[in-house]
Structure formats: structure tokens, C-alpha cells
Biopython code that builds the backbone (N, CA, C, O; Angstrom):
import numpy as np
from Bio.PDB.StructureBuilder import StructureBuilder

atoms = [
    (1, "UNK", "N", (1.427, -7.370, -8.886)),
    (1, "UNK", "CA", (2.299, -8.051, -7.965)),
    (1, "UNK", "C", (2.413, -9.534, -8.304)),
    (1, "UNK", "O", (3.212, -10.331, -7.813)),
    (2, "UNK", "N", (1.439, -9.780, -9.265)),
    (2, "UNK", "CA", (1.100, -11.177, -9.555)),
    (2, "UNK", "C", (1.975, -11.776, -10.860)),
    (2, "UNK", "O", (1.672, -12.904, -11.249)),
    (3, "UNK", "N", (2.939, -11.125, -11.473)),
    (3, "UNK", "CA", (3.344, -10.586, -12.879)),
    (3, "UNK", "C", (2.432, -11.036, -14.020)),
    (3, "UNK", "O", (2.757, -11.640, -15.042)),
    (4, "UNK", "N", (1.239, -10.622, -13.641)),
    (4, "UNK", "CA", (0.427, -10.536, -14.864)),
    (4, "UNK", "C", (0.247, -9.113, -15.970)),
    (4, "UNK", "O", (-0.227, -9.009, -17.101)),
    (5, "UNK", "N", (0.780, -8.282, -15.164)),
    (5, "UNK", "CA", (0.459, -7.272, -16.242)),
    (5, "UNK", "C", (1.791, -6.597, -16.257)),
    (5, "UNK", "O", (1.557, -5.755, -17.125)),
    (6, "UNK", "N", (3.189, -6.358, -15.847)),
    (6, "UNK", "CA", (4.301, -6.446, -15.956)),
    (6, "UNK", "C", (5.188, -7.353, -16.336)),
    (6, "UNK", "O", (5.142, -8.562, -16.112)),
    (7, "UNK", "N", (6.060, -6.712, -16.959)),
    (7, "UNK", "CA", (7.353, -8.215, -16.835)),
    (7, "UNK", "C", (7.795, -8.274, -15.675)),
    (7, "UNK", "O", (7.365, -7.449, -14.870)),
    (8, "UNK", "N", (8.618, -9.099, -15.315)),
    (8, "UNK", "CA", (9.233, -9.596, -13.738)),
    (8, "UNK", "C", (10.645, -8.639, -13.506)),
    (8, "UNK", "O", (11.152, -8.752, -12.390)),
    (9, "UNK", "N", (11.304, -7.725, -14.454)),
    (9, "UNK", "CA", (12.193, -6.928, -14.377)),
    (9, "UNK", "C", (11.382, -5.955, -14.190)),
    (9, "UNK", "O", (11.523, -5.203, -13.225)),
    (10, "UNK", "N", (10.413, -5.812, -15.070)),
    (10, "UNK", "CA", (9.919, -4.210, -14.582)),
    (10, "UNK", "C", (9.080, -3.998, -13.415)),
    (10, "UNK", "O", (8.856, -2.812, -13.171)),
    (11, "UNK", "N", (8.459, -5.021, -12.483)),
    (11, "UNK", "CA", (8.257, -5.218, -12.077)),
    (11, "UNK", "C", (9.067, -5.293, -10.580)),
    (11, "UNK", "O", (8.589, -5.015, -9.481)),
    (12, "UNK", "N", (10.286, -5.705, -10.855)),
    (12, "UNK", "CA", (11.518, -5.579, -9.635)),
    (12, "UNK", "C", (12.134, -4.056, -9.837)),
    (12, "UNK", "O", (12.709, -3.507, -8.897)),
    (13, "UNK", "N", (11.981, -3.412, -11.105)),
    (13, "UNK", "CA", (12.275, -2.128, -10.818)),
    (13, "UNK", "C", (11.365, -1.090, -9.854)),
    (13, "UNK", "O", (11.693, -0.219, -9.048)),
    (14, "UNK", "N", (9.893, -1.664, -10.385)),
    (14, "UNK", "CA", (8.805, -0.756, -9.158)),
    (14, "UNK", "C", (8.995, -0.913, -7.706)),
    (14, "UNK", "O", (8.668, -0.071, -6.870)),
    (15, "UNK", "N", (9.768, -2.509, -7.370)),
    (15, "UNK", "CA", (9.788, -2.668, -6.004)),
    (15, "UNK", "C", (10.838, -1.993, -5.317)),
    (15, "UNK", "O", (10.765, -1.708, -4.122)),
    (16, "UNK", "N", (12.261, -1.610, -6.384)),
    (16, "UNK", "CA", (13.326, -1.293, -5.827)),
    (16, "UNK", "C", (13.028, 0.023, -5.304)),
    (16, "UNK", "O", (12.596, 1.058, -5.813)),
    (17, "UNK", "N", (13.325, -0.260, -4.337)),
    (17, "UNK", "CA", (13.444, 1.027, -3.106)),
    (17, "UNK", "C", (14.336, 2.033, -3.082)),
    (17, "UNK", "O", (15.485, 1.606, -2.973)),
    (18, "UNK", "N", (14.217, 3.661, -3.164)),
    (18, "UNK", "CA", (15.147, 4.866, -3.437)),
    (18, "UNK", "C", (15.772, 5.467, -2.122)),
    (18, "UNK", "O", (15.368, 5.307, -0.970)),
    (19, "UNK", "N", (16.497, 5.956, -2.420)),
    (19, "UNK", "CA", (16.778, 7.349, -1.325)),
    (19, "UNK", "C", (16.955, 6.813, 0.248)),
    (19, "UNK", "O", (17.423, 7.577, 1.093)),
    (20, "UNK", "N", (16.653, 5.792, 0.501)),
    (20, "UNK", "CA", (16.769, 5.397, 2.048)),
    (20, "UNK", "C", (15.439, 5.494, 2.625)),
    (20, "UNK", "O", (15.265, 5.718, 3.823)),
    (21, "UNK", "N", (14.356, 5.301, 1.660)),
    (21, "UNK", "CA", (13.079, 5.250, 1.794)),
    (21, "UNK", "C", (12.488, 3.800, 1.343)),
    (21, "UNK", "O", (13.303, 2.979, 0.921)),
    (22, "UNK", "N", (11.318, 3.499, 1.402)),
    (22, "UNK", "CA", (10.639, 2.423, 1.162)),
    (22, "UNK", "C", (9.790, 2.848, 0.089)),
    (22, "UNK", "O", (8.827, 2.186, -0.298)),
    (23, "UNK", "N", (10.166, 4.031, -0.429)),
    (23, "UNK", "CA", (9.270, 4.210, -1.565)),
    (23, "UNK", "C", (9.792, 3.441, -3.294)),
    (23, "UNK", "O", (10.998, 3.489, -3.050)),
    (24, "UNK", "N", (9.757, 3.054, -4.193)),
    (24, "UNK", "CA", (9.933, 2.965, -5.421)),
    (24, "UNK", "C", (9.428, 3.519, -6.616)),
    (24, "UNK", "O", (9.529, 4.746, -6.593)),
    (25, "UNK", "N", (8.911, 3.070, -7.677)),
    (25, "UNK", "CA", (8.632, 4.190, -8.714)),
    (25, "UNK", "C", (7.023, 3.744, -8.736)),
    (25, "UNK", "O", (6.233, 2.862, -9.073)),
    (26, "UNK", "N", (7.141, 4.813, -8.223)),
    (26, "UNK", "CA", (5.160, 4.739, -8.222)),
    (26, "UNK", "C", (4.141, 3.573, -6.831)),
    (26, "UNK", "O", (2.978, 3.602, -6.429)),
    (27, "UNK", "N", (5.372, 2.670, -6.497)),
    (27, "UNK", "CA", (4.603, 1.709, -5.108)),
    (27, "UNK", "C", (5.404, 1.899, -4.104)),
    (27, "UNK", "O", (6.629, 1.880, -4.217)),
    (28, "UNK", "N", (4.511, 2.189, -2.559)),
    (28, "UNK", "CA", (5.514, 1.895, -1.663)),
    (28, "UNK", "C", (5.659, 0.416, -0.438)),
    (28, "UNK", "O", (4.911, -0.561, -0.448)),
    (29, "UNK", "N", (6.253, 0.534, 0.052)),
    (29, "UNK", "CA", (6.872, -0.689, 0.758)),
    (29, "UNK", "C", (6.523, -0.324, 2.111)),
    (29, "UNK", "O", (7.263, 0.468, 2.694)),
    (30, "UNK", "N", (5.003, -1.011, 2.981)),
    (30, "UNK", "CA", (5.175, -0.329, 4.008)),
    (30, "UNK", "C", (4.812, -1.849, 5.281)),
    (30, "UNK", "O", (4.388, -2.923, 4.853)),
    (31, "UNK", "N", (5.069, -1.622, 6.691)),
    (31, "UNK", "CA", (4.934, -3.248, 7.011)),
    (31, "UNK", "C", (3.777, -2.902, 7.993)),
    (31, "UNK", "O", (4.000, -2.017, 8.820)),
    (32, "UNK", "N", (2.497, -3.548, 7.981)),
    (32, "UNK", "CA", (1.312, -3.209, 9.024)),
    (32, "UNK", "C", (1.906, -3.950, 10.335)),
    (32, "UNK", "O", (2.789, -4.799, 10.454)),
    (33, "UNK", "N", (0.810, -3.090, 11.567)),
    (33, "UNK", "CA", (2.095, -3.490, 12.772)),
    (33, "UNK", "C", (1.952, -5.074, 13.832)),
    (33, "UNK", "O", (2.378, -5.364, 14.950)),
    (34, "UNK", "N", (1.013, -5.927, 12.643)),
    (34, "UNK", "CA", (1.220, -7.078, 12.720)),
    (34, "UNK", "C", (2.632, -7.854, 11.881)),
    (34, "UNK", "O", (2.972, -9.030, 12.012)),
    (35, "UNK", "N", (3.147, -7.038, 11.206)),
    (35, "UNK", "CA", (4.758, -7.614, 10.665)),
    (35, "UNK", "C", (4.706, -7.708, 9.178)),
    (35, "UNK", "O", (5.721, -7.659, 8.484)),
    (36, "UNK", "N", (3.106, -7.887, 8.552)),
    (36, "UNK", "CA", (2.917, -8.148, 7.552)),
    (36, "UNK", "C", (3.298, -7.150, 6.392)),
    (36, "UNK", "O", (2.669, -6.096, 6.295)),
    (37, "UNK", "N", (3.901, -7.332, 5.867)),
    (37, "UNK", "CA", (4.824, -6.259, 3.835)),
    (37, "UNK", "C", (3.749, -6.812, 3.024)),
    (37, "UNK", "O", (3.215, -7.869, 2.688)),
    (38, "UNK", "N", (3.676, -4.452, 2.763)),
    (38, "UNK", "CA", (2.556, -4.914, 2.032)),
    (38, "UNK", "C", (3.051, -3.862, 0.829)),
    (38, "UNK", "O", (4.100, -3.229, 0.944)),
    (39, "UNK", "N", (2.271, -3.758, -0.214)),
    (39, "UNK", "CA", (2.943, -2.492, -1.137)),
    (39, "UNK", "C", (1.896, -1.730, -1.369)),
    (39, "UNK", "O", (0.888, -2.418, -1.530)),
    (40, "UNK", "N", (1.680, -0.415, -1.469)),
    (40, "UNK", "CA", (1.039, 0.183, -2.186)),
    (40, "UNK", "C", (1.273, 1.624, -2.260)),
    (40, "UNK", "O", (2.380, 2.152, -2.162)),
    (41, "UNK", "N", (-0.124, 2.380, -2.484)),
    (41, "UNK", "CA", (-0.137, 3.949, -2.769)),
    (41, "UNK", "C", (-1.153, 4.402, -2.331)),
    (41, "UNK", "O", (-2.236, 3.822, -2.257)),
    (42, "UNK", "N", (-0.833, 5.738, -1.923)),
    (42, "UNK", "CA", (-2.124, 6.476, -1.638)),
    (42, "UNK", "C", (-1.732, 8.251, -2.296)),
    (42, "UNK", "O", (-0.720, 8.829, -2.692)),
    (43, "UNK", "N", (-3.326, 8.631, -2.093)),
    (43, "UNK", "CA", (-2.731, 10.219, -2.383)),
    (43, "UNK", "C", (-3.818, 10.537, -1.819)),
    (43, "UNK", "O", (-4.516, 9.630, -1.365)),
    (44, "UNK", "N", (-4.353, 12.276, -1.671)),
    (44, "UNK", "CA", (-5.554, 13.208, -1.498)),
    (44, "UNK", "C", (-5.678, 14.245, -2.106)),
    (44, "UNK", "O", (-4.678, 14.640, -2.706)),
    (45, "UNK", "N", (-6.806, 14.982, -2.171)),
    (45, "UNK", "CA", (-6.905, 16.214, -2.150)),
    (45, "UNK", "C", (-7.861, 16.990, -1.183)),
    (45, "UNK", "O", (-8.170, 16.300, -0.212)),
    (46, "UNK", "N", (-8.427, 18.283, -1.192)),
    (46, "UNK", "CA", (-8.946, 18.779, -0.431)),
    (46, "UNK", "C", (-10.220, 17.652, 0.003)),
    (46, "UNK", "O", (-10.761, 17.352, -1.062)),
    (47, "UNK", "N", (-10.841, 16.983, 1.050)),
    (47, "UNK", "CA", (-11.693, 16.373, 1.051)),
    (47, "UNK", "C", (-11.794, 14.832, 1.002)),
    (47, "UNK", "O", (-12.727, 14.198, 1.494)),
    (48, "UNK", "N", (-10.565, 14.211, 0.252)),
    (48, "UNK", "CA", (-10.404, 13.152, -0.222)),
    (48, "UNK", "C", (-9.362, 12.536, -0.084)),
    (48, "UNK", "O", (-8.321, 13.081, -0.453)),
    (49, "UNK", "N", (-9.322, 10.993, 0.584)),
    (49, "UNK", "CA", (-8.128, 10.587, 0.841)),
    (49, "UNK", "C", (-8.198, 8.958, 0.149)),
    (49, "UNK", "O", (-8.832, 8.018, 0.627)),
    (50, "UNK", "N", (-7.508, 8.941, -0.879)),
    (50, "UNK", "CA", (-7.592, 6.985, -1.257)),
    (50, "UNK", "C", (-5.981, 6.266, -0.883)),
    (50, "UNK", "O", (-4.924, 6.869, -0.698)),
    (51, "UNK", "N", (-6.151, 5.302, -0.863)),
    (51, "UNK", "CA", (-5.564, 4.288, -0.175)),
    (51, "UNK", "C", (-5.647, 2.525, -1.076)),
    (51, "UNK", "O", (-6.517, 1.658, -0.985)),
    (52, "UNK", "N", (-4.659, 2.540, -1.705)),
    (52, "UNK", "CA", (-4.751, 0.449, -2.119)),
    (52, "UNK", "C", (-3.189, 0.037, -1.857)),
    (52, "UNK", "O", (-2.137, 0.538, -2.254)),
    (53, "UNK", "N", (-3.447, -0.961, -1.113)),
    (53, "UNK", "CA", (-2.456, -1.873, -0.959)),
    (53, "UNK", "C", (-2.699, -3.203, -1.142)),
    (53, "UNK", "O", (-3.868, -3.583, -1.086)),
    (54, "UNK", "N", (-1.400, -4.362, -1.451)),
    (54, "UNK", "CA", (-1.711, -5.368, -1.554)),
    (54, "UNK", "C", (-0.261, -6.092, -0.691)),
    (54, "UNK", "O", (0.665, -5.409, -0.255)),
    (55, "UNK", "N", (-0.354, -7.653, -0.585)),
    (55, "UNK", "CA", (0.588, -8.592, -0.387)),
    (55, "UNK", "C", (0.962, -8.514, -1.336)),
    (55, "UNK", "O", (0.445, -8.054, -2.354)),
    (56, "UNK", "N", (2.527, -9.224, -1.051)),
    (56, "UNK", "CA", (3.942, -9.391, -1.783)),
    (56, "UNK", "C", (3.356, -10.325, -2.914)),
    (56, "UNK", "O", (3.617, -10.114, -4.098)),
    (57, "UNK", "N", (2.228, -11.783, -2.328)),
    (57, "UNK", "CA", (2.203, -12.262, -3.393)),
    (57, "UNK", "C", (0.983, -11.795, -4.371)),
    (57, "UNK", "O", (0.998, -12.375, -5.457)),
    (58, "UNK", "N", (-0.252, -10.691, -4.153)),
    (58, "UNK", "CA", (-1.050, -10.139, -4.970)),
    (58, "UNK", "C", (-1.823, -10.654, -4.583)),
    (58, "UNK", "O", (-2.830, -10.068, -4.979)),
    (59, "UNK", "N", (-2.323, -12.134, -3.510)),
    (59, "UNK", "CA", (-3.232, -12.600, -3.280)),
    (59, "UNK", "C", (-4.301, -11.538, -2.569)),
    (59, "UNK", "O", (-5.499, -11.683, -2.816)),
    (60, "UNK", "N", (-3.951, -10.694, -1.869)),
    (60, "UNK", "CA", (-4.599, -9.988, -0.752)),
    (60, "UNK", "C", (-4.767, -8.564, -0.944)),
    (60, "UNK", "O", (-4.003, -7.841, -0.304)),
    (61, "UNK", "N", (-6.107, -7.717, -2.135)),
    (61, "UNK", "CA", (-5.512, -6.595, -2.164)),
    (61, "UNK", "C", (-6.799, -6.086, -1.032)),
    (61, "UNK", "O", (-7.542, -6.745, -0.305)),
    (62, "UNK", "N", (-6.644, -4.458, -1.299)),
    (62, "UNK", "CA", (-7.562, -3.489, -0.848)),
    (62, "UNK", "C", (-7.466, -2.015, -1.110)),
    (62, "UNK", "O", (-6.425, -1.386, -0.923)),
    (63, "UNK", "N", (-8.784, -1.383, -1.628)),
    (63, "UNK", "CA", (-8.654, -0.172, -1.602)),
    (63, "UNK", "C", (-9.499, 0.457, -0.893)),
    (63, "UNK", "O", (-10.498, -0.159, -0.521)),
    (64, "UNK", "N", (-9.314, 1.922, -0.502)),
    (64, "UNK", "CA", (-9.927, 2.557, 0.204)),
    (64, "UNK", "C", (-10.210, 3.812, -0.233)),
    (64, "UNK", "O", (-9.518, 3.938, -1.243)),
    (65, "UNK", "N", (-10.859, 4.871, -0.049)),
    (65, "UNK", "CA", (-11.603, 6.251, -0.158)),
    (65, "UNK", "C", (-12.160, 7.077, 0.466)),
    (65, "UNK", "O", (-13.352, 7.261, 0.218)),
    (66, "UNK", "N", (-11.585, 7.774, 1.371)),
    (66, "UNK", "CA", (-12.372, 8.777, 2.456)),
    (66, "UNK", "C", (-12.700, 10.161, 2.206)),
    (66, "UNK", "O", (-11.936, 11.114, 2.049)),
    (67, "UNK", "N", (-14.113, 10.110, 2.193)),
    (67, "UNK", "CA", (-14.372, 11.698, 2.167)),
    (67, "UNK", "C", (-14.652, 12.397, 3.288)),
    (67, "UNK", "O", (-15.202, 11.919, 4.280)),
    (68, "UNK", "N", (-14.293, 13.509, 3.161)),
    (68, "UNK", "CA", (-14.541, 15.117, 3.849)),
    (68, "UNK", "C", (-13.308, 15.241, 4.657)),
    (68, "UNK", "O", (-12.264, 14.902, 4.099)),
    (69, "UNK", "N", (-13.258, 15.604, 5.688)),
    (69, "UNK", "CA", (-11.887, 16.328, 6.432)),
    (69, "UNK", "C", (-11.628, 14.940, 7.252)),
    (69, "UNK", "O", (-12.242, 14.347, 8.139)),
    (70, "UNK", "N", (-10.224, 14.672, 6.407)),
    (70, "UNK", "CA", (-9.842, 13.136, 6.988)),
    (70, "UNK", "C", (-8.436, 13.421, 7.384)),
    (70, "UNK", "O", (-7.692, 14.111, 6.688)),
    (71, "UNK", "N", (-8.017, 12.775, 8.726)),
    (71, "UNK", "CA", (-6.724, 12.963, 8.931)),
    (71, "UNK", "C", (-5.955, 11.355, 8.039)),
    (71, "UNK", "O", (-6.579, 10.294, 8.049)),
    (72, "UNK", "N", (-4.916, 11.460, 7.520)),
    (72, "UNK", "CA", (-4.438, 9.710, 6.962)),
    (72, "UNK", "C", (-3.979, 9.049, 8.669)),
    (72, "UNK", "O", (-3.429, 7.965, 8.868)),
    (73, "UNK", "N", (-4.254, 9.720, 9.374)),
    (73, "UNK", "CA", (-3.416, 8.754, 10.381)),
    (73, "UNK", "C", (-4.394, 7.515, 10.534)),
    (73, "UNK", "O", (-4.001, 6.517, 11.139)),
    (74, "UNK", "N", (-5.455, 7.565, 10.079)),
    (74, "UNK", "CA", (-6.639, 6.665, 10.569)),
    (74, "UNK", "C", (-6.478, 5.381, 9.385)),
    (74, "UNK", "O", (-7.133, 4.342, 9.468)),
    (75, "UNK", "N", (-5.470, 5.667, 8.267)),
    (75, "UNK", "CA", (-5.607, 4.690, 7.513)),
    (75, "UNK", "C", (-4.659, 3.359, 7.615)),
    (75, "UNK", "O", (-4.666, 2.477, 6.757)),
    (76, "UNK", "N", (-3.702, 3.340, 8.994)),
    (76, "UNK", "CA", (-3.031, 2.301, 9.403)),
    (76, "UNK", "C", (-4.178, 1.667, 10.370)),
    (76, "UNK", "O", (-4.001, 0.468, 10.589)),
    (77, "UNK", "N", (-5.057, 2.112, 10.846)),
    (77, "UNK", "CA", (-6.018, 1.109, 11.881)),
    (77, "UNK", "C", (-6.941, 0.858, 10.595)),
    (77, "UNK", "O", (-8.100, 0.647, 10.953)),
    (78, "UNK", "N", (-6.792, 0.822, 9.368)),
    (78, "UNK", "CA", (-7.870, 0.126, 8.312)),
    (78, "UNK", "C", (-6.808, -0.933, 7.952)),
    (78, "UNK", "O", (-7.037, -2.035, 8.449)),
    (79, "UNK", "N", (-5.957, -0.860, 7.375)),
    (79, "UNK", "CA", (-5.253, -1.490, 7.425)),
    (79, "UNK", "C", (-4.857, -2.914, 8.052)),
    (79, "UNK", "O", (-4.797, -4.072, 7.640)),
    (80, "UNK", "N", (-4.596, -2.174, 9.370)),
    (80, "UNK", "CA", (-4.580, -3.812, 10.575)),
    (80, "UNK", "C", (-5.238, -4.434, 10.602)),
    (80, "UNK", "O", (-5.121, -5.581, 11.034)),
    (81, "UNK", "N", (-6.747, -3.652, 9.895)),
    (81, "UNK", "CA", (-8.130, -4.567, 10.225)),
    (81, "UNK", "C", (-8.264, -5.101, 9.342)),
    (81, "UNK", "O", (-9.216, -5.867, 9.493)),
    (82, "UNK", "N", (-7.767, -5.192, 8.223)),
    (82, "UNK", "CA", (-7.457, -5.951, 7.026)),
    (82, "UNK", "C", (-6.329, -6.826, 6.931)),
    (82, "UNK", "O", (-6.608, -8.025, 6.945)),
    (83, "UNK", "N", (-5.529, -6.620, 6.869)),
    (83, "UNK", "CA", (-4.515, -7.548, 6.952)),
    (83, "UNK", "C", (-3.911, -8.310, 8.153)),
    (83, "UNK", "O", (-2.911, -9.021, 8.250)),
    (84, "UNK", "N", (-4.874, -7.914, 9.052)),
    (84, "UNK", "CA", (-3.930, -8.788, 10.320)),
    (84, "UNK", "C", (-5.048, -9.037, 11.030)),
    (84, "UNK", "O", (-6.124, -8.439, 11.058)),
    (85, "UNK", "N", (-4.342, -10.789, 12.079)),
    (85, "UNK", "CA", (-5.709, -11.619, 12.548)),
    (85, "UNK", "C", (-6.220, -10.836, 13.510)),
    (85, "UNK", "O", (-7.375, -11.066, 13.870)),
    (86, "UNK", "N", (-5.625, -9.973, 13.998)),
    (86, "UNK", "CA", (-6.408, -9.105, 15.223)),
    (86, "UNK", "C", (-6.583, -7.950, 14.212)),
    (86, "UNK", "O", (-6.470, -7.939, 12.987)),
    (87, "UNK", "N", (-7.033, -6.553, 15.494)),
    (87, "UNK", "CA", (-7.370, -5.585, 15.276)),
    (87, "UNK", "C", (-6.004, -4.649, 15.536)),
    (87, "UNK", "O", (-6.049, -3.430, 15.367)),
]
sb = StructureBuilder()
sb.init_structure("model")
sb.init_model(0)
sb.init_chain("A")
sb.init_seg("    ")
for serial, (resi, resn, name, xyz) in enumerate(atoms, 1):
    if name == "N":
        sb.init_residue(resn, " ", resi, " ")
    sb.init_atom(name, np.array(xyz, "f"), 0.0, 1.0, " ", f" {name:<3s}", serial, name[0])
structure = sb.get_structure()
């Protein structure tokens, strides 16, 4: 996000957003419900749920990793608690 390891075109291609979604090629665009845009990705499998996002400007990242029977709804209240001055 920092354009250190992209160029700044390819880089605006990952951000550009598809389909009427906030997703792009490989990052998505999502806003925590303090207001704050943030980008990232997550995926799972049976057992396992990861999670990294960062700020627009790269200053602020985080990743995450949950094991055993995890619902993702729990990964927007990690989130808030990270990126925003409250809870």
C-alpha cells in the first residue's frame, strides 16, 4: 500500500474495484464502523479463519488467525478494536 513492492499502476489496478463490489484483484475495500478504509483479505478452511488488513496509507497493518469452529462475524469487532479510538 506503501508502493514499495508494486508499481503505482499496478498497484491502482489491485485497488480498482469490480462488479459493484468493493472487491479488486486479490484486495478488498472494506470501511470499519468507525468510518475508517481499510484494504485487505481474508480466507478459511475447516477450522481456520485468517484475516490482514491495512490503511490506505500502509502505515497501520494487522493480521489475524483463528482456530477451531469460528464464525467470521467476530472479525469486524477485532477490527474496531484495532483501528478505531473506541471499541
Amino acid at each position: 500500500m506503501r508502493g514499495e513492492l508494486l508499481k503505482p499502476r499496478q498497484l491502482k489496478a489491485m485497488k480498482t474495484t469490480v462488479f459493484d463490489s468493493d472487491y479488486g484483484l486479490g484486495i478488498e475495500k472494506l470501511t470499519a464502523s468507525c468510518g475508517k478504509e481499510l484494504w485487505g483479505h481474508g480466507g478459511g478452511w475447516v477450522g481456520s479463519l485468517s484475516y490482514a488488513a491495512t490503511t490506505e496509507d500502509g502505515r497501520h497493518s494487522f493480521a489475524l488467525n483463528l482456530n477451531g469452529d469460528w464464525d467470521a462475524g467476530g472479525v469486524g469487532a477485532v477490527l474496531r478494536a484495532e483501528f478505531c479510538d473506541t471499541p
